[in-house]
C-alpha positions as a printed NumPy array, in Angstrom:
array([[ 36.772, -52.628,  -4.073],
       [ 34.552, -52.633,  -1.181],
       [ 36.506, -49.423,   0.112],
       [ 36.065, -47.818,  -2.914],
       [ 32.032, -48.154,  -2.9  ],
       [ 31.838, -46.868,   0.59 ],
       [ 34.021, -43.938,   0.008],
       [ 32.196, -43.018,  -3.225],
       [ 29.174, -43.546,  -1.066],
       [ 30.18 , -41.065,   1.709],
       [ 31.295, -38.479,  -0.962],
       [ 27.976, -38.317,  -2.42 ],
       [ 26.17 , -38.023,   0.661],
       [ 28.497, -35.767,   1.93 ],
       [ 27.655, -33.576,  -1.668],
       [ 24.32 , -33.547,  -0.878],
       [ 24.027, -32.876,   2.727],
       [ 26.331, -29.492,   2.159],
       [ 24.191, -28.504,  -1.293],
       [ 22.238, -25.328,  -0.892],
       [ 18.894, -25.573,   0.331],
       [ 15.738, -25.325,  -2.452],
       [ 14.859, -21.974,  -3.392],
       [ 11.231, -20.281,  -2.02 ],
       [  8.252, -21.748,  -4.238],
       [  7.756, -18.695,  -6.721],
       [  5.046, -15.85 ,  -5.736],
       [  2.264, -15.072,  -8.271],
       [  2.875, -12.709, -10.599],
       [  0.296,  -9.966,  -9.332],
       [  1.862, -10.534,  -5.713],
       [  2.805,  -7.142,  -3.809],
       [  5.852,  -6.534,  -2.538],
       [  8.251,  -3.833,  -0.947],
       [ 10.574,  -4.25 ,  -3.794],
       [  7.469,  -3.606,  -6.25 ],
       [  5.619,  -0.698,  -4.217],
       [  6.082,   2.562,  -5.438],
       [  7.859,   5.485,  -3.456],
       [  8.453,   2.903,  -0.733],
       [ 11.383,   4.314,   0.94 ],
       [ 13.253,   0.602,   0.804],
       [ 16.804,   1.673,   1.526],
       [ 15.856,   2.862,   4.57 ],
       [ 14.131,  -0.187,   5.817],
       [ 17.262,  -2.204,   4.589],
       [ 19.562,  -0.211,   6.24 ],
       [ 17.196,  -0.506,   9.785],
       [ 16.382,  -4.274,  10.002],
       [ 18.776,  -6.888,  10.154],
       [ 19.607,  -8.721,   7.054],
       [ 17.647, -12.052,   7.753],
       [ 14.218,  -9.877,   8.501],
       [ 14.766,  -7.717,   5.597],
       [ 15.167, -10.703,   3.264],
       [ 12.221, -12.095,   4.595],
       [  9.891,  -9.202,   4.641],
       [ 11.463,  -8.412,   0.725],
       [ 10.003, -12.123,  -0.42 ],
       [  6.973, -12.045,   1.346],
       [  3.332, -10.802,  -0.119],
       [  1.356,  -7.349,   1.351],
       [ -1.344,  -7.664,   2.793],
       [ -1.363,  -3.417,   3.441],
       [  0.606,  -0.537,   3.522],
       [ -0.459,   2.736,   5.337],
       [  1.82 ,   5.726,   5.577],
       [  0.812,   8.236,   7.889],
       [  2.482,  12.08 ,   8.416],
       [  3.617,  12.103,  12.328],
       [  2.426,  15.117,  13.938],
       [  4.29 ,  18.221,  14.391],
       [  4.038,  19.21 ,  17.341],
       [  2.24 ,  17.439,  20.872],
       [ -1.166,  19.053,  20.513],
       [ -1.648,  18.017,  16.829],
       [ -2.908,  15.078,  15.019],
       [ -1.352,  12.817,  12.534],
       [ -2.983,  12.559,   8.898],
       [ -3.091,   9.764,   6.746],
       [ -0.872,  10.026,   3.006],
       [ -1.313,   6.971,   1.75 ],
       [ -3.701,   3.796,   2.456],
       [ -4.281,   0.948,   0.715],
       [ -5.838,  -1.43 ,   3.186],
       [ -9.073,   1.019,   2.162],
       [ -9.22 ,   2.443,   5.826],
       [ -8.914,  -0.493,   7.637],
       [ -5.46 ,   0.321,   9.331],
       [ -5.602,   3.876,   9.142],
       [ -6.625,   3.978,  12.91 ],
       [ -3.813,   1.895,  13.731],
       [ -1.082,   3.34 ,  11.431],
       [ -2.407,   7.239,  13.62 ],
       [ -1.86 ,   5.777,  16.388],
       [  1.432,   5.144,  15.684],
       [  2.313,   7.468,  14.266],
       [  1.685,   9.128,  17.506],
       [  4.519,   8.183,  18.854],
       [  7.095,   9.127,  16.517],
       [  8.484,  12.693,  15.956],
       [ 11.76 ,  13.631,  14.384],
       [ 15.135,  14.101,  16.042],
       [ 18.001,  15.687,  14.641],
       [ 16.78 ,  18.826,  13.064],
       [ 18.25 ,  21.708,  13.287],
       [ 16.361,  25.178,  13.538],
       [ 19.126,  27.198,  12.007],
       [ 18.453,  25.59 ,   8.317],
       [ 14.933,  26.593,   8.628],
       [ 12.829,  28.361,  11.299],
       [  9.639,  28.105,   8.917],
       [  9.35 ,  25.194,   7.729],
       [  9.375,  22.101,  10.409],
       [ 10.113,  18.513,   9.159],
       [  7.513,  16.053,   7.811],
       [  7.935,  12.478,   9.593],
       [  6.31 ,   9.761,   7.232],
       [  5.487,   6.727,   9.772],
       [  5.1  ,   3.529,   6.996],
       [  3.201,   0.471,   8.572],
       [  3.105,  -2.733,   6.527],
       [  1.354,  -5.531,   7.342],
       [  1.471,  -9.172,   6.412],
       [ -1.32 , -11.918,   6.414],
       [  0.526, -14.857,   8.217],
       [ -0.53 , -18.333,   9.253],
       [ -1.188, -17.003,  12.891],
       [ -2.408, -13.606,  12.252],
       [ -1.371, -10.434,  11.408],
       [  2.464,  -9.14 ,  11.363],
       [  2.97 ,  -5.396,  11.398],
       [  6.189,  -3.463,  10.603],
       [  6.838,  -0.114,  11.728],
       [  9.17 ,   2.417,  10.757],
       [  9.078,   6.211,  10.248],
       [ 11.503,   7.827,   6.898],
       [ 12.007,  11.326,   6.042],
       [ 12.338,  12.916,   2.091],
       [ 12.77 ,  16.313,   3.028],
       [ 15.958,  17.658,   1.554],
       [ 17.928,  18.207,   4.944],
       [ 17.216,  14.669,   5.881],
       [ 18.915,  13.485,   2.622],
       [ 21.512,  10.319,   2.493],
       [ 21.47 ,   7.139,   4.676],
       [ 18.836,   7.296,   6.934],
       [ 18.379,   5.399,  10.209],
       [ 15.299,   4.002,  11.926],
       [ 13.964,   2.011,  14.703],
       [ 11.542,  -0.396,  13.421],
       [  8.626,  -1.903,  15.589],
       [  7.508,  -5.679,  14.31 ],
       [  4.365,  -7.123,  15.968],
       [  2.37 ,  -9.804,  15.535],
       [ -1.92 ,  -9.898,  16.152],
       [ -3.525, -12.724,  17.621],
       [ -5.714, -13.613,  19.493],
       [ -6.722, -10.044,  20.064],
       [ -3.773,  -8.294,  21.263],
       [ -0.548,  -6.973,  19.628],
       [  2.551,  -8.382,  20.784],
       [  5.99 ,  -7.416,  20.319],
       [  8.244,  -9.629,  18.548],
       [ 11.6  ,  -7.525,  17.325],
       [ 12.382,  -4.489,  16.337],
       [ 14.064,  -1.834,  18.398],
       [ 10.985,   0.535,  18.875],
       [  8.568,  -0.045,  21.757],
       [  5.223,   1.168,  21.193],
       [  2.4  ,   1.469,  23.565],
       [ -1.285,   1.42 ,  23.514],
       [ -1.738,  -0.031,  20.156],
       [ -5.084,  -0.558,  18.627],
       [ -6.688,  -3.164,  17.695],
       [ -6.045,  -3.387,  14.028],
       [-10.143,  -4.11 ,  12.848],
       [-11.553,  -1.023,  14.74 ]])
C-alpha cells in the first residue's frame, strides 16, 4: 500500500513538472503588433530572425514603427515613408537607413529605373529602455519571392545604443530623442 501512494505520488509530480508552461498574460485589445500593422512586410522578418526572436517580437506591443526609403546612390539622402512615432525616430530610422543599399540587382532588367530599399525600424518600450529592430525589405517586382535580410537589434540605455543580436552592424547611431 505504502508503495502504491509513493508511486502515485511521483507520477503526479512527474505530470506536472513535464506540463507545458502557462501561456503569456493576454495583450489589450487596442495593443499594436507586427502581426496587426498594415503593409508590414512580416514574412520577411520571419524568414531573417531566428524563430525564438521572431516569436517574441510577434507577441510583444509597438511602441513605433518608422520606414524609411534607403538612398540611391552615395551622395543622396534617405526620405522618410512612413512614421508613426510622430517624428520622434525619424532621425534615427535616416540614419540607418544610411547604411543600407541594395545588392543583387541586375542592370540588364532595367537601366531606368533603380531599386527602392525600404529600411523598417521598430521599436519596443522595455523595462530597461528602448529595443530597436532593424531590417531593410524590397516590393519592387524583380525583388519578388523569399526575401533575405540582416536584421540589427539594439537596445537604449543609459544613453547609448548597444548591440545585442542581429547580424547587421551599424555604426554611428543616434540618439533616439534628438
Amino acid at each position: 500500500m505504502r508503495f502504491t501512494l509513493t508511486a502515485c505520488l511521483i507520477l503526479v509530480l512527474a505530470h506536472q513538472s513535464f506540463a507545458a508552461a502557462p501561456p503569456p498574460p493576454p495583450l489589450p485589445a487596442n495593443a499594436r503588433t507586427i502581426k496587426n500593422l498594415p503593409s508590414f512586410p512580416l514574412a520577411v522578418l520571419k524568414v531573417s530572425l531566428s524563430p525564438r526572436l521572431y516569436k517574441s517580437l510577434a507577441i510583444s506591443p509597438i511602441t513605433a514603427w518608422v520606414v524609411a526609403q534607403a538612398p540611391s546612390s552615395a551622395g543622396d539622402e534617405g526620405k522618410i515613408l512612413r512614421s508613426d512615432a510622430g517624428g520622434t525616430f525619424d532621425k534615427l530610422a535616416l540614419a540607418l537607413a544610411k547604411e543600407w543599399s541594395p545588392i543583387g540587382y541586375n542592370t540588364t532588367e532595367s537601366r531606368v529605373q533603380h531599386p527602392t530599399l525600404k529600411v523598417n525600424l521598430l521599436v519596443y518600450k522595455i523595462a530597461d529602455g528602448l529595443m530597436a529592430v532593424n531590417f531593410a525589405n524590397n516590393d519592387d517586382g524583380f525583388y519578388a519571392g523569399v526575401q533575405h535580410t540582416d536584421v540589427w537589434v539594439a537596445v537604449y540605455k543609459n544613453g547609448v545604443w548597444s548591440r545585442i543580436g542581429g547580424t547587421k552592424v551599424i555604426r554611428n547611431t543616434p540618439e533616439p530623442y534628438r
